[in-house]
N, C-alpha and C positions, 0 to 999 in steps of 0.2 A: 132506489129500485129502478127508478125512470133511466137513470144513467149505465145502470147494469143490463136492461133491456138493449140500448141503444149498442151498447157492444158487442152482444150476443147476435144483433140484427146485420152489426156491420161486416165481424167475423164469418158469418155463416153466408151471408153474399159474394166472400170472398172463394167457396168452394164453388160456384157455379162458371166452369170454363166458358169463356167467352163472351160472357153475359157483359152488359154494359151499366156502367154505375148511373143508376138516377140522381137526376137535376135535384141539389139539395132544394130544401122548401124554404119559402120565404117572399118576401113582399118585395119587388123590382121597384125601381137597382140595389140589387143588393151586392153591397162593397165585396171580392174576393170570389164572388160568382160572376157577376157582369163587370161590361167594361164601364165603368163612372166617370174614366178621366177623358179629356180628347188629347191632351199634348203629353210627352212624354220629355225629359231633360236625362243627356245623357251625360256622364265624365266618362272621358276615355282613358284606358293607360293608366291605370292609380296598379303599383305596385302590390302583390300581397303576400310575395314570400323571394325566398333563394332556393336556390338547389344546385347541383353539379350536373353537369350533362355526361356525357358518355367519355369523356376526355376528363373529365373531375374538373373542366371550368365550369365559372357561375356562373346561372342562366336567373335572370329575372323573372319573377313571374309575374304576371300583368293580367287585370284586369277590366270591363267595362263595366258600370253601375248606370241602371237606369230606376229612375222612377219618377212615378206623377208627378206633372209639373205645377205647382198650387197647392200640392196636399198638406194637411194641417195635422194628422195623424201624429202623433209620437211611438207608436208602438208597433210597426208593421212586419208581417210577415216577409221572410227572404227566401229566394229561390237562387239557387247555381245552375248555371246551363254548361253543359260539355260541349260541347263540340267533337265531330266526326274527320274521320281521318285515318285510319287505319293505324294508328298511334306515329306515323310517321308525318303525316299534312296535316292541312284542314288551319280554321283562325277562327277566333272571335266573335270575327264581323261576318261570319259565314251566313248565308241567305236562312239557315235552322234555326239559330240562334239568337239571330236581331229579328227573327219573326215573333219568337216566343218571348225574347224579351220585351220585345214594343207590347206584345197583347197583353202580360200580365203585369206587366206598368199601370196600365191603363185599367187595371184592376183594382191596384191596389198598391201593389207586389211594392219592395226595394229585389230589383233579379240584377245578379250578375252575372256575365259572359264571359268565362275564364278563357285562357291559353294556359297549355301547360306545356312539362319537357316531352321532347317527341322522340323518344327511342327503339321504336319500333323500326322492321325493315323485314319489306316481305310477307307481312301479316296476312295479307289475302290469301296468298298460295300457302302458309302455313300458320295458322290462328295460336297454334298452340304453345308456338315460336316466340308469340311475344310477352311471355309470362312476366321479366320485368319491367316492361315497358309499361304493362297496362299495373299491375304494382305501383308502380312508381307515380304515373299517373291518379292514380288513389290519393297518392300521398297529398301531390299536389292540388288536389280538388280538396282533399281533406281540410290544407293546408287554409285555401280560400272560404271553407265552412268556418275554421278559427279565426278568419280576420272578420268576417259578418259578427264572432260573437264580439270578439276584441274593438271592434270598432261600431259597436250596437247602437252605442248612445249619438254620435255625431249622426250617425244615418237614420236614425229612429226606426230602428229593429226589434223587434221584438225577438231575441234572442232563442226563446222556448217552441218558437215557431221556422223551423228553416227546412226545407225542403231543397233536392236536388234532381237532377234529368237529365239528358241527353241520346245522343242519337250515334249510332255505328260505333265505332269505339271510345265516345262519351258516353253510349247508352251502357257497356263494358263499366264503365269507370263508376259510372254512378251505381249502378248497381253493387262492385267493389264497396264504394262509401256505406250504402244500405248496412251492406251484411259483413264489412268486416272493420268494424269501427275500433276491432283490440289491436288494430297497428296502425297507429297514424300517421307515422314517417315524419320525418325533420324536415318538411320545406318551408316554415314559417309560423308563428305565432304559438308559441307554448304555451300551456296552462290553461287554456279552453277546452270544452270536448272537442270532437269530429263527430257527433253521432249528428243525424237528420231525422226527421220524423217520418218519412214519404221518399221513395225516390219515382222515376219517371223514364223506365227502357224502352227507347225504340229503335228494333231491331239491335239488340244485344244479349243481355241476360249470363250467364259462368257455366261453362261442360259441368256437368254431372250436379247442376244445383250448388258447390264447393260454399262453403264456408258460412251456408244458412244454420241459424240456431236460434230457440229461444229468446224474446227481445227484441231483434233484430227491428229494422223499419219498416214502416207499410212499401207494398211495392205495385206497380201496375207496369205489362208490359205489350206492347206491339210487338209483330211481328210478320212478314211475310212468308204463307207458307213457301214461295219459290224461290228463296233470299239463297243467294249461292255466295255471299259473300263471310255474314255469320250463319251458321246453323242454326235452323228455326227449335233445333232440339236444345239447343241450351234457355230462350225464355222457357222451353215446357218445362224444364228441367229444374230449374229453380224456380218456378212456381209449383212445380209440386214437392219442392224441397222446402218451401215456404211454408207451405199449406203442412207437409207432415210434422213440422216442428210449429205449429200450432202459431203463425206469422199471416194477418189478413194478406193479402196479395190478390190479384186479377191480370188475366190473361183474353187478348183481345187479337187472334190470327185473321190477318190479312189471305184469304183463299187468293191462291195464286199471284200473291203479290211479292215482287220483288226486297231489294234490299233498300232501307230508308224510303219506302213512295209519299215520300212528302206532299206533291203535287197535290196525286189522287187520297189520299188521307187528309191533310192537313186538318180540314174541319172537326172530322173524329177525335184526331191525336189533342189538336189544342182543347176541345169540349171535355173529352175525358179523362186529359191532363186536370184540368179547370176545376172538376166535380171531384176527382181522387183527392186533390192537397186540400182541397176545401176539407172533405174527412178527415185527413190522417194530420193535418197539425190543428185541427178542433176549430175550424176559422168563423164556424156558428155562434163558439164563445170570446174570440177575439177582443183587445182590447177597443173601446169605439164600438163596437155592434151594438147593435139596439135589440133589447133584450124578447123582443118580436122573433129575432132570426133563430136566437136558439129554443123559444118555443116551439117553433114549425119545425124546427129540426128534431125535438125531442118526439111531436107528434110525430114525422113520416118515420121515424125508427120505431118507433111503440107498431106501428101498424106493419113495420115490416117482420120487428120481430115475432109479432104473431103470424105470419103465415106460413100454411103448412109446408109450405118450400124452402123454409129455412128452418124449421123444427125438423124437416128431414134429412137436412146439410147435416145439420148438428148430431142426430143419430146417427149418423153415418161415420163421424172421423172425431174418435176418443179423445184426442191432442186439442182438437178444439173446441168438447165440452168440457174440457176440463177448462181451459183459458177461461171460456163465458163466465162458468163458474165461480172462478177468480175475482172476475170482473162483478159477478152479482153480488158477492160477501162484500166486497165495496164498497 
């Protein structure tokens, strides 16, 4: 019952636009909330797939693995980072990316910072231009969620646990990975899923919500309402594409903010990046947590899902009393 609660709590927080996810409960430091580590160890350039580029040569796909350095864990959560770029630039080592990966390194994390093929052209003055550019890119992020699971054991992953994010046309792709995990394209490592637990848009999201359904990933996304770059109407769009086919998700607009304000945001995005995957791949029950973290957890969701603010979410949208439901016969 406790665990049927806690879902019904989490789902129905997920209908309040804008609202911000509370700091999971627990006793500091707590591993995959706070930062625990101070160093970070990076491998650069480790390979995780092939693909053709636009000419039909191979393009390597490469990328960087950080994680705490000291850590004794065997079983850790993984996170992918996209990178931005309009599907045409952008790298790696980009200032978005070695940000978020230094911080949830230092969490916990094993986070990789992919590159992938860059086929896009033009994307700004015409978004909808780059259909397979950001496709393909899918593949390749995909690609890199099957080398975390294929190579789980050397990195000590916890396979069950992976999460994905990115920003500008990362934040596009990952979202892709989220909600369309029945195509995973051929750029590397067969035989593993692609699916993710969570992914993490900022400033992205898909026109018209496309290819949300049932099952799908938990999703959280940023956005500038003044973003003239992506349309702020594509995160509405699939978060309430999310939310009608009964998928937690949150939405978090930036009034009058541009496209990516990393700058002026960062603390937000990284904090409630931080507290979403904590949710959505269960990191209260993690392997190594102390069984304290999922108490406190199991308490702040008892006490959310009794408030009448989410007894009223739930009244409100049929698709996801039914879910809770699901979740209580459980």
């Amino acid at each position: 019952m406790r665990r049927g609660l806690a879902a019904v709590a989490v789902v129905a927080t997920a209908l309040i636009t804008g609202c911000t996810l509370p700091k999971p409960a627990g006793d500091s430091p707590l591993r995959y909330r706070d930062a625990i580590f101070s160093n970070v160890s990076l491998t650069s350039d480790i390979q995780y797939g092939q693909a053709p580029d636009a000419n039909n040569n191979p393009v390597a796909l490469k990328l960087d693995l950080y994680q705490p350095t000291g850590d004794t864990e065997t079983l850790r959560p993984a996170l992918v980072w996209v990178h931005g770029g309009s599907f045409s630039g952008g790298d790696k080592t980009n200032i978005v990316p070695v940000d978020v990966a230094n911080t949830f390194a230092k969490q916990g994390y094993v986070v990789v910072s992919i590159n992938y093929r860059l086929l896009g052209s033009n994307c700004v003055a015409n978004p909808n231009g780059c259909l397979v550019a950001a496709l393909e890119a899918q593949h390749d992020a995909q690609a890199a969620v099957r080398w975390l699971r294929a190579n789980a054991a050397t990195y000590k992953i916890d396979a069950t646990r992976i999460g994905i994010g990115g920003e500008s046309a990362g934040a596009i792709t990952a979202t892709l990975v989220g909600l369309h995990s029945d195509d995973p394209g051929t750029s590397g490592n067969p035989g593993y899923p692609s699916t993710v637990g969570g992914f993490v848009s900022v400033s992205g999201g898909l026109p018209q919500g496309v290819f949300a359904s049932p099952g799908d990933a938990w999703g959280l996304f940023f956005h500038g309402t003044a973003d003239t770059v992506v349309n702020p109407q594509w995160s509405q769009q699939t978060f309430a594409a999310m939310i009608n086919a009964g998928i937690p998700a949150w939405i978090q607009p930036q009034d009058g903010a541009g496209h990516v304000p990393w700058a002026q945001y960062r603390g937000l995005y990284l904090q409630q990046a931080d507290y979403f995957l904590y949710y959505a791949l269960d990191l209260a029950h993690a392997h190594g947590q102390p069984i304290s973290a999922a108490r406190a957890q199991a308490r702040q969701l008892d006490r959310l899902a009794a408030s009448p603010g989410v007894r009223h979410a739930l009244r409100q949208h049929a698709r996801l009393r039914k879910v809770a439901a699901r979740r209580l016969a459980h």
